[in-house]
C-alpha positions in Angstrom: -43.9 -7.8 -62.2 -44.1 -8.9 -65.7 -41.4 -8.3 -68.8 -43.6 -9.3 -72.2 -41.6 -11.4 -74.7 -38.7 -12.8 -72.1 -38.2 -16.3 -71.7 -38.4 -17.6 -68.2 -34.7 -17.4 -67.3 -34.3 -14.0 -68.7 -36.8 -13.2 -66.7 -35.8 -14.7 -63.8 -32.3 -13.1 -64.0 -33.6 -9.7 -64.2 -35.7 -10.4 -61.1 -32.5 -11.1 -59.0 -30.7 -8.2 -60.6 -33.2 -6.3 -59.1 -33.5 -7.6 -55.5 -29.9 -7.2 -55.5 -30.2 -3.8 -56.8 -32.7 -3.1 -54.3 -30.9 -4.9 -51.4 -27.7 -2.6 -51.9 -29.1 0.5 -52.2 -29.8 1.4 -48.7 -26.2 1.0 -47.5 -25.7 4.1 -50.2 -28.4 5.8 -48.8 -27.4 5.7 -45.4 -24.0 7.1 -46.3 -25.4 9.6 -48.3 -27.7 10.6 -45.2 -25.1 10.0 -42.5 -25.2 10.8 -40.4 -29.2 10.6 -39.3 -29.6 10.0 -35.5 -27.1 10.8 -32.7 -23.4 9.7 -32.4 -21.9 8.0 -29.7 -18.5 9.3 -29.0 -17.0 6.5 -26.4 -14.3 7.8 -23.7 -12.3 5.3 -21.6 -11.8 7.3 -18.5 -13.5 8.9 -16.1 -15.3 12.0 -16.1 -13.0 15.2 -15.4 -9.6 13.8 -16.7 -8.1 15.0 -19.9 -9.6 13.0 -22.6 -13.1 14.0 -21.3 -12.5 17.1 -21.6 -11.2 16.6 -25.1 -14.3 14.5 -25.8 -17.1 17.1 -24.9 -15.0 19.8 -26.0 -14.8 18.3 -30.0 -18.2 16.6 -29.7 -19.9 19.7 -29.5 -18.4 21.3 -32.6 -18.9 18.3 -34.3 -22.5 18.2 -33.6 -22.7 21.6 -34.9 -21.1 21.0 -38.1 -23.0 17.2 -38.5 -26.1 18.4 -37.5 -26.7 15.1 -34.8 -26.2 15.1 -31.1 -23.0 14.0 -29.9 -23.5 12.0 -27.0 -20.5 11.5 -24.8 -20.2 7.8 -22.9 -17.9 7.1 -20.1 -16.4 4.1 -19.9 -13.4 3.8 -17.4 -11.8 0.9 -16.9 -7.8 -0.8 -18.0 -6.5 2.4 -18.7 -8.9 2.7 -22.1 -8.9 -0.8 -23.1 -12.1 -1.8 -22.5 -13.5 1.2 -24.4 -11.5 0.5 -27.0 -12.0 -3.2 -27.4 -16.0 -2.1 -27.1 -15.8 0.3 -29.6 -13.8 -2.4 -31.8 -16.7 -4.5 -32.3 -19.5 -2.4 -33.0 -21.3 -1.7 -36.4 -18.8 0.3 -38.8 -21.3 2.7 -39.3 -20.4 6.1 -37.8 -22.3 6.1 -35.0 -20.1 4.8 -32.7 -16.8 6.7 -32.5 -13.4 6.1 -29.6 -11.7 9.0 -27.9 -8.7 7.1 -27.9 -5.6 8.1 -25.7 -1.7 7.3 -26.8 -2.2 4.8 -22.8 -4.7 2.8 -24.3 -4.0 2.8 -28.0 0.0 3.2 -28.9 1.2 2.5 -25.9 -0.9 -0.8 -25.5 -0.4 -2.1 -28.7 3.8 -1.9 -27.9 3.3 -3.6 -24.4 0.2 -5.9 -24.4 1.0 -9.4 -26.8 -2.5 -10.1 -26.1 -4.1 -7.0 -26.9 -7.7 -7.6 -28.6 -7.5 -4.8 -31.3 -4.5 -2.9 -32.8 -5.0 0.7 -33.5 -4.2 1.1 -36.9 -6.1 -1.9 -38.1 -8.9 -2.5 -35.6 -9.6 1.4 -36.4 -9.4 4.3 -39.0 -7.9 7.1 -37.1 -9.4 10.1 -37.5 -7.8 12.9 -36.6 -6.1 13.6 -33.2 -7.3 16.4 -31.4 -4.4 17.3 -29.0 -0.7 16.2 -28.0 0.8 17.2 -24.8 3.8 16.5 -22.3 3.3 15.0 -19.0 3.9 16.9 -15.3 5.6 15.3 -12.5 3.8 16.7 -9.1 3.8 16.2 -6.0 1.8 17.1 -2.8 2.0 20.8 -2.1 2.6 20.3 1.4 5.6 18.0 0.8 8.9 18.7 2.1 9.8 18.1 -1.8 10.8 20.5 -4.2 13.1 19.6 -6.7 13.5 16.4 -9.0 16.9 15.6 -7.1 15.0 15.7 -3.8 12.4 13.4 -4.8 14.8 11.0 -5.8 16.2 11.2 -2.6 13.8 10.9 -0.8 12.2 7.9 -1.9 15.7 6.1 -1.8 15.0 7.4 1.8 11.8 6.4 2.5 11.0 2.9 0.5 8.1 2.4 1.9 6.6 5.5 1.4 7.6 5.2 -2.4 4.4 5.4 -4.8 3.1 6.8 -8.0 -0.4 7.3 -9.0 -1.1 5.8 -12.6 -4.3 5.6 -14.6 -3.1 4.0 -18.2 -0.2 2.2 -19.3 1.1 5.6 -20.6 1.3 7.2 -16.7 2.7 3.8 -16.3 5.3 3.3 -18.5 6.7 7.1 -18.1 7.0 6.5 -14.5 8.4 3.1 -14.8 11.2 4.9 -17.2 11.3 7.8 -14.6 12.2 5.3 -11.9 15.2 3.5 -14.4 17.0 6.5 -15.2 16.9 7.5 -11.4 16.9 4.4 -9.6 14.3 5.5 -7.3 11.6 2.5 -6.0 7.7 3.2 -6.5 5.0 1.0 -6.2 1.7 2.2 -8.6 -1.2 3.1 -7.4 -4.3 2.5 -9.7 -7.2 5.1 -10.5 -9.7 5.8 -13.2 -8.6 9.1 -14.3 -5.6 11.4 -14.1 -8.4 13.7 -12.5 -8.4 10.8 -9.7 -4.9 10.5 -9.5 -4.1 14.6 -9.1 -6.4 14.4 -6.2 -4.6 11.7 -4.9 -1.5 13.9 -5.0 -3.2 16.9 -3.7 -5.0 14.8 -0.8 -1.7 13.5 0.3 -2.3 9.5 -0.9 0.3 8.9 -3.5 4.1 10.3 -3.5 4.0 11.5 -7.0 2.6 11.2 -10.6 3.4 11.9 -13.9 0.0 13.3 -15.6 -1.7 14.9 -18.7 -1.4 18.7 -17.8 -5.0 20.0 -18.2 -6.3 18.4 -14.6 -2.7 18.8 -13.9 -1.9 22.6 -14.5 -5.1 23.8 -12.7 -4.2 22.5 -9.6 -0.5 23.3 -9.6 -1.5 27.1 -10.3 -3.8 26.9 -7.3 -1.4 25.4 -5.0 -2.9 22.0 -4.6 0.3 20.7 -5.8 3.6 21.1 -6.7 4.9 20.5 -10.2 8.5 19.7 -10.4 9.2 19.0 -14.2 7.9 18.7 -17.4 8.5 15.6 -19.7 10.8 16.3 -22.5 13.4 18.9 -23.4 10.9 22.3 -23.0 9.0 24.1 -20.4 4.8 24.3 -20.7 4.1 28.1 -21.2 1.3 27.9 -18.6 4.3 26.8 -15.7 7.0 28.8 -16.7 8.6 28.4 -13.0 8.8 24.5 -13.9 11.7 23.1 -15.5 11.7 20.4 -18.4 13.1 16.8 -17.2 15.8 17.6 -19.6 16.8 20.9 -17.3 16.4 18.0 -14.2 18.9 15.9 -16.4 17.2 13.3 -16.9 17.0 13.9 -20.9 15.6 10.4 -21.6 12.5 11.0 -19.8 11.2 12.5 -23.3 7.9 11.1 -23.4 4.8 13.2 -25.1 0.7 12.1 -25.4 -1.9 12.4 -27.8 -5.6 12.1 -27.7 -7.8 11.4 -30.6 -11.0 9.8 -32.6 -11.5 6.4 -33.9 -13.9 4.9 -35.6 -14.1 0.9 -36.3 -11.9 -0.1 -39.2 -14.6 -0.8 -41.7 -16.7 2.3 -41.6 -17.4 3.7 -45.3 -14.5 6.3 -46.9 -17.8 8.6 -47.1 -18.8 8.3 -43.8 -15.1 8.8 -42.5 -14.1 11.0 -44.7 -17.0 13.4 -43.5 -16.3 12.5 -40.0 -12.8 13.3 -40.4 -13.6 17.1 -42.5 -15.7 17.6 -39.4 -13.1 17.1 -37.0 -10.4 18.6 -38.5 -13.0 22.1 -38.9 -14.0 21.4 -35.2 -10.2 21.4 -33.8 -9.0 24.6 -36.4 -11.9 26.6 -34.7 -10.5 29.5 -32.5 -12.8 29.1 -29.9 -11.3 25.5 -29.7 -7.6 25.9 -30.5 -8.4 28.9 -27.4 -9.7 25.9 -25.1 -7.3 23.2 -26.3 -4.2 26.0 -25.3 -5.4 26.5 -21.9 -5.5 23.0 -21.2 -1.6 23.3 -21.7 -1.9 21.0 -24.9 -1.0 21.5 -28.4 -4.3 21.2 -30.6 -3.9 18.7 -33.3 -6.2 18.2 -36.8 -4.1 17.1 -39.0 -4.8 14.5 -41.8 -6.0 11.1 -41.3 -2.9 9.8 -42.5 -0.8 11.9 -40.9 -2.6 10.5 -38.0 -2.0 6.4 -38.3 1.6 7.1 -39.8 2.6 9.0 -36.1 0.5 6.0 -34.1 2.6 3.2 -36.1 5.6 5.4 -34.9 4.6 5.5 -31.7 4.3 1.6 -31.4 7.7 0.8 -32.4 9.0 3.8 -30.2 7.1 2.4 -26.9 8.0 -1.3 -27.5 11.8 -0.3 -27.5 11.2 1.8 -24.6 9.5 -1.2 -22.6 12.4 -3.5 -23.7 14.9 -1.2 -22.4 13.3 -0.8 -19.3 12.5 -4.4 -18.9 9.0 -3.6 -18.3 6.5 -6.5 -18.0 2.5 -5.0 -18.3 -0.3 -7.8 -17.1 -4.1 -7.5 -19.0 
């Protein structure tokens, strides 16, 4: 390329203006193209459980709206953490997205010193699809049908005292159950509260405290026995069940949330077009119709709204854990 009548360093300096030109441009472009192959949208649990079932719900209308495959991963292990740490490092680019749950993001950042990402700062939050309470159940052929009685019972019977957890946020509401009762219970790991609600129904673990929508299913079949609802209200879709505040046990007030993440740098454009999708996706009635049968409340609020709840969140569950003197391990 030649520029007539320029000295050499004039030249010169035009000739790096343009490489530089050139080398910025396609970041623009692929932001003004995103997105341009499939999305990845990564879920820490099992197949089946609750946030799963979020995950292909949303993707779908997502895909629709973004015109790009939503592919759905699977990626159970330390009740989300893995998955989140994963998604964590990858390229900011918008084509790898976290179903994060309240267990592996909120919850983890208040009880893990160690953690290896921090939800508002290893991530944008996007918009969270659904909050819910949790359901204490039991097996439906137990002898056990009150709060009081399971209390009682495992005071009883030690030794047959457990609780089915998948994430620190089964966890930690079971740990709180057991403080404000004084009942013992050892935990019993799984990979899903699918997994863990089969455990109840099969017989294999005492209790849990779970999402409701693998929860609700089986209670309304008669696989198991719901005794009370976290919190100060009853779920519509158990209206037999009483709230833990009705058990008197007020202070077991403890409500989830599920929603998408994407890593902390993405581009505003690309995130702010991720989160107009979602927030379309979660309104739609054919959603909000799904999301309410799950016995969850949809979400889709801002992205703001989002982080400033998680932050809240953090602070809440870390003086929870201290009051309950609860020690998590990585």
């Amino acid at each position: 390329m030649r520029w007539p009548g320029l000295c050499v360093v004039t030249r010169a300096l035009l000739a790096l203006a343009l490489l530089l030109g050139l080398a910025a441009s396609p970041p623009r472009a692929q932001e003004a193209n995103y997105p341009s192959r499939p999305i990845r949208l990564i879920v820490g649990f099992a197949a089946g459980g609750g946030n799963d079932l979020f995950a292909r719900l949303v993707g779908q209308k997502i895909s629709e709206r973004l015109g790009q495959p939503v592919v759905v991963e699977n990626r159970p292990a330390a009740g989300g953490r893995v998955a989140a740490e994963f998604v964590a490092g990858q390229p900011s680019d918008g084509y790898t997205l976290l179903v994060g749950a309240s267990g592996g993001m909120s919850i983890a950042a208040a009880v893990y010193p160690k953690l290896a990402y921090h939800p508002t700062k290893s991530f944008v939050p996007l918009a969270m699809i659904a909050s819910f309470p949790l359901v204490l159940a039991v097996p439906a052929a137990s002898p056990i049908h009150s709060v009081a009685e399971l209390i009682a019972f495992a005071k009883e019977h030690p030794d047959q005292a457990n609780y089915a957890t998948s994430s620190p946020a089964f966890t930690i509401t079971s740990e709180l159950f057991k403080l404000k009762t004084g009942m013992p219970g050892v935990p019993i790991p799984y990979k899903s509260s699918n997994e863990m609600m089969l455990s109840v129904a099969s017989e294999q673990s005492l209790m849990a405290i779970a999402d409701p929508p693998p929860t609700v299913p089986l209670a309304t079949s008669g696989k198991v026995r719901a005794l009370a609802v976290t919190g100060s209200e009853r779920l519509s879709e158990l209206p037999g069940v009483p709230s833990m505040a009705e058990a008197g046990l007020p202070d077991v007030n403890v409500h989830l949330w599920s929603g998408v993440f994407a890593p902390a740098a993405t581009p505003p454009a690309i995130t702010s077009r991720l989160e107009t999708a979602l927030r379309s996706a979660i309104a739609a009635p054919d959603v909000q119709k799904k999301l309410k049968a799950m016995a969850v409340t949809p979400g889709g609020g801002s992205s703001e709204q989002f982080r400033q709840m998680i932050d809240a969140d953090i602070r809440l569950f870390a003086d929870v854990a201290k009051a309950a003197n609860l020690k998590f391990e990585e």
